[in-house]
C-alpha positions, 0 to 999 in steps of 0.5 A: 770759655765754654764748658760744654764736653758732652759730646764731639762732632761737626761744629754744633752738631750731634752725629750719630756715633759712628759717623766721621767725626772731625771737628770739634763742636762750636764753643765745646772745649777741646783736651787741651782746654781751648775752645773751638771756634768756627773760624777755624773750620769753615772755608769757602770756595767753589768751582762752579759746583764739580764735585765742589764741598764748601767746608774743607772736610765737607758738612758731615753726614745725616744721621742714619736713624733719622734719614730711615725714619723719616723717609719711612714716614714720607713714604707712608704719606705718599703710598699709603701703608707699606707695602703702599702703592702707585696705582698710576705707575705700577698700571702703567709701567712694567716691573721688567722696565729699566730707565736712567734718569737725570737728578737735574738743577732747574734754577742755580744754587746750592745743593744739599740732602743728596743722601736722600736719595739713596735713601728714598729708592732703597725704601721704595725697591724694597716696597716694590719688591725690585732691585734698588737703582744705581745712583752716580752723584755728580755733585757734592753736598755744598756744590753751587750749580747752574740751571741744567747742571746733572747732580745725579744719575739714577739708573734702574727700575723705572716703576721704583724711579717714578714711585721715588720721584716726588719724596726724593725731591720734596727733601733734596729741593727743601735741604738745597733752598736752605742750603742756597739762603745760607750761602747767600749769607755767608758769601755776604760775610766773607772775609769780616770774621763773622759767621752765620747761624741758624735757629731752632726755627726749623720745620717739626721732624726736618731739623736734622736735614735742614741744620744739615743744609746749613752747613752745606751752604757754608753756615754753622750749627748752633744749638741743636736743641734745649737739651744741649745749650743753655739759652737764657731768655727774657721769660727765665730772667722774669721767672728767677729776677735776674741774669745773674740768678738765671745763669747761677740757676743753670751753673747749678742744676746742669754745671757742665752746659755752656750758657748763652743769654740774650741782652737786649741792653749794655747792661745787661750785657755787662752783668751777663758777663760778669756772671759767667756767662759763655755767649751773648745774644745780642738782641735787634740792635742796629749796627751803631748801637750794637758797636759800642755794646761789643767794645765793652764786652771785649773790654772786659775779656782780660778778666773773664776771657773769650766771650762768643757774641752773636747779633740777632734779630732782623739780620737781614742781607742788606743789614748784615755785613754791617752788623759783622764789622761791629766785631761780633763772632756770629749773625743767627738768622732765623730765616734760614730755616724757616722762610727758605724757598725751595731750590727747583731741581727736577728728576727726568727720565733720559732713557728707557729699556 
């Protein structure tokens, strides 16, 4: 039903192209002309956050460019222009000072972002002219863990811990408070058929590390941006008149994107479908208003096939398991990304030589 097969990767994800790639995009057509559905990927399951990945085959890997410059940038804020300095630390502690600190859970959740670390201490040692740390991790991006849990040792120059500190936990903290919102969400709907989405409601330059974070918790990807999905919204029916001459608009100038239309009625769920399009949004409809809307696409599905619904629109926990048992694919939460708190982990060194 989607016609979307610009690229593969993790569900609705782009990956760098030399990263693991192992499951088809949500909603990308497959060789064999099936669709992927996020059903068929995603599982649960923990045990108590040893070495624990929510998803059978885990969240995938950031993406190599994007950590560097990121990270870069971070760096830049925090130490000034490279090389930068650490006027506290490098007053205060030899470059000969080796240390072994302890990445370690303050609160419990679910953590994610931990190739950050690595990350962050090369870039540093690299500023600083030293060796790069050792890191052992002891958790899993998507392992859930307690307050007190170690998830990493680093082991090294003390000078490049303490420079490291703040950037490394500024990232792993923000990707693990995402991480643990959608977790929430996803245990929530377990075992309804449903699952939870994010948005393009990120933080500017963080959309990499906080979609990430989703799949981690146990959520999927959608669009990763407006280059990829079509979303037709209410200003695009305004600006060509109809659903129906918005989604022709689309099928024309870019016929090989999957398209999505947000419905705020039945009727306009109706003509969406019988236009062709992929995926409905389906828009602030409590659940005994959104149940009869999902009968009736369903109803229509012999003759134009599968069609992806998604609720959306003030999903909250306490609303959305009822909202799942309507029988929509997806519940999209904007929150995730935009409202989640961080998860507080700290770095503390245990030892020092």
């Amino acid at each position: 039903m989607w016609g979307h097969t610009s690229h593969t990767g993790p569900i609705c994800h782009r990956f760098r192209d030399d990263a693991p790639q192992t499951r088809p995009q949500l909603g990308q057509q497959r060789r064999d002309g099936s669709v992927a559905r996020v059903s068929e990927n995603v599982t649960g399951g923990s045990d108590g956050g040893k070495r624990v990945a929510p998803h059978e085959d885990g969240p995938g890997e950031l993406d190599g460019g994007w950590l560097e410059r990121t990270v870069r940038v971070a760096l830049d804020e925090d130490l000034g222009p490279v090389p930068g300095r650490d006027v506290t630390t490098q007053a205060t502690v030899p470059t000969s000072s080796r240390g072994t600190a302890h990445l370690a859970a303050r609160a419990a959740g679910v953590v994610a972002g931990l190739g950050v670390v690595e990350e962050v201490l090369a870039q540093v040692a690299t500023r600083l002219g030293l060796e790069t740390p050792r890191v052992e991790r002891r958790a899993d991006d998507g392992a859930r863990v307690q307050p007190g849990d170690v998830v990493a040792v680093l082991d090294g120059s003390v000078q490049v811990l303490l420079v490291a500190e703040r950037t490394l936990l500024n990232l792993v903290c923000r990707a693990s408070g995402v991480a643990t919102h959608t977790r929430r969400f996803a245990d929530v709907l377990e075992g309804t058929g449903a699952q939870v989405l994010d948005t393009r409601k990120t933080t500017p330059g963080l959309r990499e590390l906080e979609k990430f974070a989703v799949r981690a918790g146990g959520g999927t990807n959608k669009r990763m941006g407006l280059y990829d999905v079509a979303m037709i919204k209410d200003n695009h029916v305004v600006a060509t008149g109809s659903v129906t001459a918005a989604i022709e608009a689309v099928r024309t100038r870019f016929p090989d994107v999957a398209i999505q239309v947000e419905a705020d009625t039945l009727a306009q769920a109706v003509e969406a479908v019988q236009a062709g399009a992929d995926f409905l949004l389906l828009d602030n409809m409590d659940p005994d208003v959104l149940g009869p809307v999902v009968d009736a696409v369903r109803a229509l599905e012999p003759a134009v096939g599968h069609v992806e619904l998604e609720a959306t629109g003030n999903v909250t926990l306490e609303r959305a398991r009822a909202l799942a048992e309507t029988g929509v694919d997806y519940l999209s939460v904007g929150a995730l990304t935009h409202s989640s708190p961080i998860l507080d982990l700290g770095l503390d060194l245990v030892a020092r030589s």
